[in-house]
C-alpha positions, 0 to 999 in steps of 0.5 A: 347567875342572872341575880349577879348579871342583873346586880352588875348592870345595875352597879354599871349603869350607876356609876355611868350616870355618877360619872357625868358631872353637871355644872352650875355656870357664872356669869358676869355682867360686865365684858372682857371684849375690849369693844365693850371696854371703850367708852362711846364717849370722848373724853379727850381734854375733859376734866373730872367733875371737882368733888367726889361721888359716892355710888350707893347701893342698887336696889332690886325688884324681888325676883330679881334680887339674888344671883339666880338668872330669872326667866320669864316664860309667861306675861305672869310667870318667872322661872329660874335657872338651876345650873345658870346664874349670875357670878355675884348678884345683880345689886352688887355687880351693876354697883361695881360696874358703875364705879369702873365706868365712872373711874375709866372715864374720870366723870369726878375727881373722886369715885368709890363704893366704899364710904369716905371718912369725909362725907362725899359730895355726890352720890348715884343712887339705883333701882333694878326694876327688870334683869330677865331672859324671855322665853315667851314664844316668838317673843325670845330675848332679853329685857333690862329695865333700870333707874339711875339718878345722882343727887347732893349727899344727904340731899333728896333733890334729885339734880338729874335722872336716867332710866332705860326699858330695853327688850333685845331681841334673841334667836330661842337657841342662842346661848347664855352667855349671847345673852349676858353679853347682851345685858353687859352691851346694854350697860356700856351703852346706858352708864355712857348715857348716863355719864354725858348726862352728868357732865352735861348737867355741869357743864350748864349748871355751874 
C-alpha cells in the first residue's frame, strides 16, 4: 500500500507541474498607443521630398542581431532572456518602422524596402550598435545605441547623419513590456529627429 501511495503522489505531482504552461512572450518595437503614432512634427503644408527612397537593411552589432532580448548585467557580461523576446528581429522590425514613419509623414514622394525596378534615388542606411535591458545595480534601465544616415544611391558621400546613445532610467521591478514601450518611445523621438533633418537638408540644399 505505501509503494501505491508513494507511485500516486508521484504520478500527482507530475502531472501538476505538466500542468503549468510557461510561455515565451513577443514584443514589438513599434507602439500601438495613438500618442506614440503622432508625429512631433508638423507636417501641415509640407511637401514630399521629389524622388524616392529606399531604406536599406539595418545592420546589428552581434549580441544584438537576432530576436532574443539582451540583458546587461555587468559592464562585461550579456545575458539573454529565455521566455522574452523581440516579435522579429531588431534589423527587420527598425527597418519596417523607418519605412512607416517616413510613409506617414510623406518625407519623399516614394518610400519602400523593397527594390524598385528602377534604381531609387536615395537610400537610409543603419547600424544598431546597442538594443539592451540593464540590470546592473542602482543602474536599471534600458539603453539604445544607433546610427542613421541617407546618402544618393550608389553613392558613398554621406549627405547627412544622425546617431543617438540614450540610457532611460527603470525602476528594477518595472515590466517587459514598460521596457519595449520605452525603446518604441525612443524610436518615435529619434526617426522624428531624424526626419526634420532631412527635410531640413532640403530645404537648404537645393
Amino acid at each position: 500500500m505505501k509503494a501505491l501511495g508513494y507511485i500516486l503522489l508521484i504520478s500527482f505531482l507530475f502531472f501538476s507541474c505538466g500542468s503549468k504552461k510557461i510561455l515565451t512572450k513577443y514584443y514589438l518595437l513599434d507602439s500601438f498607443n495613438p500618442a506614440e503614432n503622432q508625429s512631433l512634427t508638423d507636417t501641415t503644408g509640407i511637401s514630399p521630398i521629389p524622388g524616392s527612397v529606399y531604406i536599406q537593411k539595418i545592420d546589428v552589432v552581434r549580441p544584438y542581431d537576432d530576436n532574443t532580448i539582451a540583458l546587461r548585467m555587468a559592464s562585461n557580461e550579456i545575458q539573454h532572456y529565455v521566455y522574452h523576446k523581440w516579435a522579429e528581429r531588431p534589423a527587420d522590425g527598425i527597418r519596417r518602422y523607418i519605412w512607416q514613419e517616413c510613409k506617414k509623414n510623406q518625407v519623399f514622394e516614394y518610400c519602400d524596402i523593397s527594390m524598385y525596378q528602377i534604381k531609387p534615388d536615395y537610400e537610409v542606411t543603419g547600424l544598431l550598435e546597442i538594443l539592451e535591458r540593464v540590470g546592473i545595480e542602482d543602474h536599471y534601465g534600458f539603453r539604445v545605441k544607433m546610427y542613421l544616415d541617407l546618402r544618393k544611391t550608389g553613392e558613398s558621400q554621406i549627405l547627412l547623419a544622425h546617431d543617438f546613445d540614450r540610457f532611460i532610467p527603470l525602476e528594477e521591478s518595472a515590466g517587459m513590456n514598460v521596457f519595449a514601450a520605452g525603446v518604441a518611445h525612443i524610436l518615435n523621438e529619434e526617426l522624428d529627429t531624424f526626419i526634420q533633418k532631412i527635410r531640413n537638408y532640403f530645404k537648404y540644399n537645393q
